[in-house]
Phi, psi and omega in degrees: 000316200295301186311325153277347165289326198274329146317349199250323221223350216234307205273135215232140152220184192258132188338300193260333156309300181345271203316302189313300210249032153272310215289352191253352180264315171314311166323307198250048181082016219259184184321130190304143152236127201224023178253148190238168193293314159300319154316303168300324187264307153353275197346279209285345166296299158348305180293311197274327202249112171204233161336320170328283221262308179286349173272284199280304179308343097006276209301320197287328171305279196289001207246309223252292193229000183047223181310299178352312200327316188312315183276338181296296196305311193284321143009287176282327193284303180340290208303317188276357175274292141352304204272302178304344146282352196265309160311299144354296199264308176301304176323279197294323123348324175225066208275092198205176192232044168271352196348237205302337180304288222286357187267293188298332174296345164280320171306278182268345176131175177279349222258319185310299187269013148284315167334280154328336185253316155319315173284338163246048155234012128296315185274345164265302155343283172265008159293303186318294153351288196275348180258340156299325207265329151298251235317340205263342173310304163344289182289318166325295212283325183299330188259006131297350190257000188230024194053032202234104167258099147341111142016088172330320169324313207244004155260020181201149185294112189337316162239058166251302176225149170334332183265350202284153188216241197236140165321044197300331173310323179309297182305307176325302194273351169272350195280313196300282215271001141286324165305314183281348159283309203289320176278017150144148215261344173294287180326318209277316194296344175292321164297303150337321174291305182283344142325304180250008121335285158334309200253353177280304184330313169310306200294280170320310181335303207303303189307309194261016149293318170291314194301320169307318176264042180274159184231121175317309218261354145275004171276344163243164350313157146299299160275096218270197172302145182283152194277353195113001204219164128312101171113327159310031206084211167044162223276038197270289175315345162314305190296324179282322175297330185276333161288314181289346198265331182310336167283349195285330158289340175313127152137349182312313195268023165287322214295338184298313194316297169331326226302326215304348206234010189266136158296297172224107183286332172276029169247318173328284141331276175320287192307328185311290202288306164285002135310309160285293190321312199278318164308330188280285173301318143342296168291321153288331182264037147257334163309300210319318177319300196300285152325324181249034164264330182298298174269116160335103208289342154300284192329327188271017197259061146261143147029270195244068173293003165276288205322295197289336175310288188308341183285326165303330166345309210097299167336065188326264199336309190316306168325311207271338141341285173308308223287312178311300177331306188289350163315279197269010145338261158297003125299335171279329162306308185296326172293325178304292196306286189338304190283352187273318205292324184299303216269299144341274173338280188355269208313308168313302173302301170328303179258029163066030125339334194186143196294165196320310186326321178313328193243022177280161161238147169299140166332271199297311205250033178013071175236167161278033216315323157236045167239346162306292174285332156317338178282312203270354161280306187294325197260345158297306159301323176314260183351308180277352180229354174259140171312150181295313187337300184272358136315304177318296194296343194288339205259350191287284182338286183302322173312307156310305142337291174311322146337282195301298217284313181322321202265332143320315157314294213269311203295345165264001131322318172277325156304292202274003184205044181292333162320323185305149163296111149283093175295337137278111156262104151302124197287175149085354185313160312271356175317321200290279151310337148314293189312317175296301181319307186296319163292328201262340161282350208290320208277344145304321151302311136002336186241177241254138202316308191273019165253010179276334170285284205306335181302265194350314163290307151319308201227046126259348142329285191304322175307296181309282229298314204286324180273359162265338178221296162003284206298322183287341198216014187248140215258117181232000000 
């Protein structure tokens, strides 16, 4: 017994073998680095302005907090900035592309950071998966505005609605942008730049066409009243729009996922990850403004709330602006996530965690060349057959979790290793990561009872994985 607590609890590793032996693997061909600070911070915008904003910001108005969207959104940024320093100072401290798994194996242990990293394949995985099925919405309405009617079969999900059989747009575009990860991390991020260069552009389009037709007096109430129920407007619903809007940051921390591929990651990293937050969280809560100032916020809880936000405009053209805009959005998400969830295996498999196959690299194009398709096949079928809802709801929660330990991470690190070089220090130590833990439980409490069964379910599933083949096989 003694012999299976100290595998499952005790064993940890160390802050400077890690770094030694990814940089003795990079030596010796190991992942390319070919990324620079601007590319990183591309990443991580990329990741982040997708679904949030063309979507979620509708749903979270009309269903949740009304104008309040605005406090929610800034809320959620609060939360995730507390975090994005605690990420900051690990990234550039462990500059390797396990990012929160490998933060937690260093602290709390192995069996913790299999947990996490099993879970955040909920926050990548099924993220790509619920930002595909928005993207194939999209592409559905361009191409009915453009007399190209699909099937109802084949643009909806087997159990979304009675006519849906599979997703094909979805499943499409994740297969396309997996192709374009296997060939190489220099190709995809050159696509990427320009891509969200493009979808940052749409986005001041919106604000600032819109900000001319905003009407003071859908901003009141600001908060409205609560309906009777928890989460239903009034600021219990702030507090609930802020747990739901929270998906709209997912992707700040692909950028950790990099270091291993950063040109000089501890300088590199820190701007990449505090630099998209902040460029981000702007933009939302100035859509947010926009939006529910332009619309009545009972109005937006569609599909395409930016389209109708632009429609209101007058501005005929705009509409077909956004919808392109909301294109490449959410195409640059999927691509962020797809690459985040790979570069974790990776890590995993390295430390034999997961089987070898996870950590082969392709010859030529020093990728993770087949755990890319394996990933990008498995989040292709989600997509073509699962609804966004049960996409949605899997992804905040592990993503919270993973989050409170990044802020953990760094205060016993600091304890327990104050002698390291940090080339980034997170300010404020430790109040600055308490104030993160405590949001990411606060925003955990918050969210709704059967996605707390589902965390549960997962990741014992992921435990049965760890205590059959893990235990067995991971190199200490």
């Amino acid at each position: 017994m003694s012999e299976i607590a100290r595998k499952l609890y005790l064993t940890r590793k160390s802050v400077v073998a890690i770094i030694a032996a990814h940089n003795a693997e990079n030596d010796r061909d190991g992942l390319k680095r070919a990324l620079g600070w601007a590319s990183l911070m591309a990443l991580g915008i990329g990741g982040i302005i997708g679904a949030g904003i063309f979507v979620l910001t509708g749903t979270a108005a009309a269903n949740y907090a009304g104008p309040g969207v605005m406090i929610s959104f800034v809320l959620s940024g609060l939360a995730c900035a507390f975090v994005a320093l605690c990420y900051a100072e690990l990234a550039a401290l462990i500059p390797v592309s396990g990012s929160a798994y490998t933060y937690t194996y260093v602290t709390l242990g192995e069996i913790f950071a299999w947990i996490i990293g099993w879970n955040l394949v909920l926050e990548y995985a099924a993220g790509a998966a619920t930002v595909a099925v928005g993207w194939a919405g999209y592409f559905n309405r361009v191409m009915q505005g453009l007399g190209i009617h699909i099937p109802p079969a084949f643009t909806s999900a087997y159990l979304a609605t009675p006519d849906g059989f599979f997703n094909a747009p979805a499943a499409g575009v994740v297969l396309l942008l997996t192709l374009l990860l296997v060939r190489g991390t220099s190709e995809s991020t050159r696509f990427n730049n320009v891509i969200v260069a493009l979808k940052v552009t749409v986005v001041l389009m919106v604000i600032a066409f819109g900000a001319a037709h905003v009407n003071v007096a859908n901003w009141s109430p600001l908060v409205p009243e609560n309906a009777g129920e928890f989460g239903v407007f009034g600021w219990s619903g702030v507090a609930r729009g802020a747990s739901v809007v929270f998906f709209a940051y997912v992707g700040f921390d692909s950028v950790s996922t990099a270091a291993q591929e950063a040109h000089t990651p501890q300088r590199d990293v820190p701007i990449g990850i505090v630099g998209s937050l902040i460029i981000c969280t702007i933009l939302y809560v100035a859509v947010a403004a926009v939006a529910t100032g332009v619309v009545n916020y009972k109005e937006l809880g569609v599909p395409d709330p930016m389209a109708l936000v632009s429609d209101r405009t007058g501005v005929s053209w705009l509409a077909w602006v956004v919808k392109l805009g909301a294109l490449a959005g959410l195409t640059t998400a999927i691509l962020a996530l797809l690459y985040g969830q790979t570069r974790v295996f990776f890590t995993m498999a390295h430390d034999g965690l997961l089987p070898p196959v996870f950590a082969r690299l392709h010859d030529r194009y020093r990728t993770p060349a087949v755990s890319q398709i394996l990933v990008g096949v498995v989040v292709a079928l989600a997509a073509g057959l699962l609804p966004i809802d049960i996409l949605g709801e899997m992804v905040s929660i592990g993503t919270l979790a993973a989050f409170a330990l990044v802020c953990i991470a760094v205060i016993h690190l600091r304890n327990s290793h104050p002698e390291l070089h940090r080339p980034f220090r997170a300010p404020g130590i430790p109040v600055m990561p308490i104030l993160g833990i405590l949001s990411c439980l606060a925003l955990m409490v918050a969210l709704p009872l059967d996605t707390w069964l589902r965390l549960l379910i997962w990741t014992g599933i992921g435990l049965a994985i760890y205590i059959f083949y893990g235990i067995n096989h991971a190199r200490r």
